[in-house]
N, C-alpha and C positions, 0 to 999 in steps of 0.2 A: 369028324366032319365028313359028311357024305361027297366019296369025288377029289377030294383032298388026297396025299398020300400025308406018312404020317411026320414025313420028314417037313413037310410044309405046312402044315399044323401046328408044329412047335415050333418054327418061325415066327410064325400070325400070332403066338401068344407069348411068344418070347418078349421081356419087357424090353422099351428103349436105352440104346446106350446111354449114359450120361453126355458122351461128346455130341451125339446129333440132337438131344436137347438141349443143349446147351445152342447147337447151330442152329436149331428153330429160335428160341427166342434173340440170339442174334440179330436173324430175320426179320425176326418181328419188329424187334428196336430199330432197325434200318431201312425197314420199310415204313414202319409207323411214323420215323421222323419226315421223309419226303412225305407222304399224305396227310401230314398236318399242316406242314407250310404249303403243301400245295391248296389245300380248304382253306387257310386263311387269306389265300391269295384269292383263289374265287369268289369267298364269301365278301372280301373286302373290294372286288369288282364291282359287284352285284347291289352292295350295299350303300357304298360313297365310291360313284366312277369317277366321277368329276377331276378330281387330280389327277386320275390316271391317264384319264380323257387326254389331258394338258401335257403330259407327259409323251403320248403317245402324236400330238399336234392335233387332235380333236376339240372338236367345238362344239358347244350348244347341246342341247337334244340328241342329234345324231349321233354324234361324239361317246354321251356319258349309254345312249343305247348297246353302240359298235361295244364299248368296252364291257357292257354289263351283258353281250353276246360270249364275250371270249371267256367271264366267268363262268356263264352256264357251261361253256366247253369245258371249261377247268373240270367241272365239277363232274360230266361226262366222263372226262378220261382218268378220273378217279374211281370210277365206282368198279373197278377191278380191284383195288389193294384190300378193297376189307377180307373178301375170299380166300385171298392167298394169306395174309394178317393173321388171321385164323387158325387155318392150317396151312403151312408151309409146304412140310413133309406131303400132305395129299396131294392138295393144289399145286406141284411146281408148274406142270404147264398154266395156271395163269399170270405164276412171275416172271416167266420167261415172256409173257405177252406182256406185262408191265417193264423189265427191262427192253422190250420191243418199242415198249410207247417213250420210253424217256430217250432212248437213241434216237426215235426220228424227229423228235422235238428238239434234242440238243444238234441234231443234222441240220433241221428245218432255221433255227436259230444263227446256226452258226452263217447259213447260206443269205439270208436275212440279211444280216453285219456286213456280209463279204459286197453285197451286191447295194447295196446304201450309199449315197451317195457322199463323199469325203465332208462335204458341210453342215451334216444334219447330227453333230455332238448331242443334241438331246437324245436322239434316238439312237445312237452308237450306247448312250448311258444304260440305257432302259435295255435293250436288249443283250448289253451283254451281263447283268446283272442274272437276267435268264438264264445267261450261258452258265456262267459262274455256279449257282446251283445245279444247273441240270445237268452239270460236267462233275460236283460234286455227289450227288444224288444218285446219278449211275454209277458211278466208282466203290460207294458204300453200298447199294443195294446189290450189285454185282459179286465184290467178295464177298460177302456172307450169302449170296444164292449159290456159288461156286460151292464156297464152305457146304454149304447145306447138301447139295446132289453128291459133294464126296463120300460125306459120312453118310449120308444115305445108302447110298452107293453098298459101301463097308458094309453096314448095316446089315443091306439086305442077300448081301454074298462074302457072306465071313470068311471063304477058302479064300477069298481074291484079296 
């Protein structure tokens, strides 16, 4: 390769360890599970708000609109994981922007609960269900992105 020396040539074509594919598809699996419940969550926004409406003390029109807004959000702050899903090992900075988005939603959530007013048990339910996953969901996506930049890491500087 022209520009290359030749010791970074046989890097570039050197095949993948088994353990960092192993940590891609990790990834893959743990990221794919939050982006499935996260789309069926929007889709199921989008689709029948109405319960959620109720849930969230919404009513009417307005109500099942607001909540088939936060599905379209949903579905926004998805369209990062297919990228990274794909290729891991390429893409990390955009899982590091997706474990970016799930911390400020489980922040955004948690701060939500804290500042609610002691009477409103429906909404104490609904939001911390939110939490409950999104505190799951970064925890899983987290270790195996760690996992993944280690062995990459290795990978990519075998004296280290």
């Amino acid at each position: 390769m022209v520009g290359v020396s030749s010791q970074e040539s046989d890097r570039i074509r050197a095949p993948k360890s088994r353990a960092l594919t192993v940590c891609e598809w990790v990834c893959r699996i743990c990221f794919t599970i939050v982006f499935i419940v996260n789309i069926h969550c929007a889709i199921s926004f989008i689709v029948d708000p109405g319960p959620y409406a109720w849930n969230f003390g919404l009513r009417g029109d307005s109500g099942n609109f607001a909540v088939r807004g936060l599905g379209i959000t949903f579905l926004m702050w998805n369209a990062t994981y297919p990228v990274f899903i794909a290729l891991p090992n390429r893409f990390k900075v955009v899982g590091g922007i997706v474990l970016a988005q799930q911390l400020i939603g489980l922040i955004g959530e948690s701060l939500l609960l804290a500042y609610l007013p002691h009477a409103s048990f429906l909404f104490a339910a609904s939001i911390m269900r939110f939490i409950y996953f999104d505190a799951f969901g970064l925890l899983i996506m987290t270790i195996a992105f760690v996992l993944l930049c280690v062995f990459s890491y290795r990978a990519n500087h075998p004296q280290a």
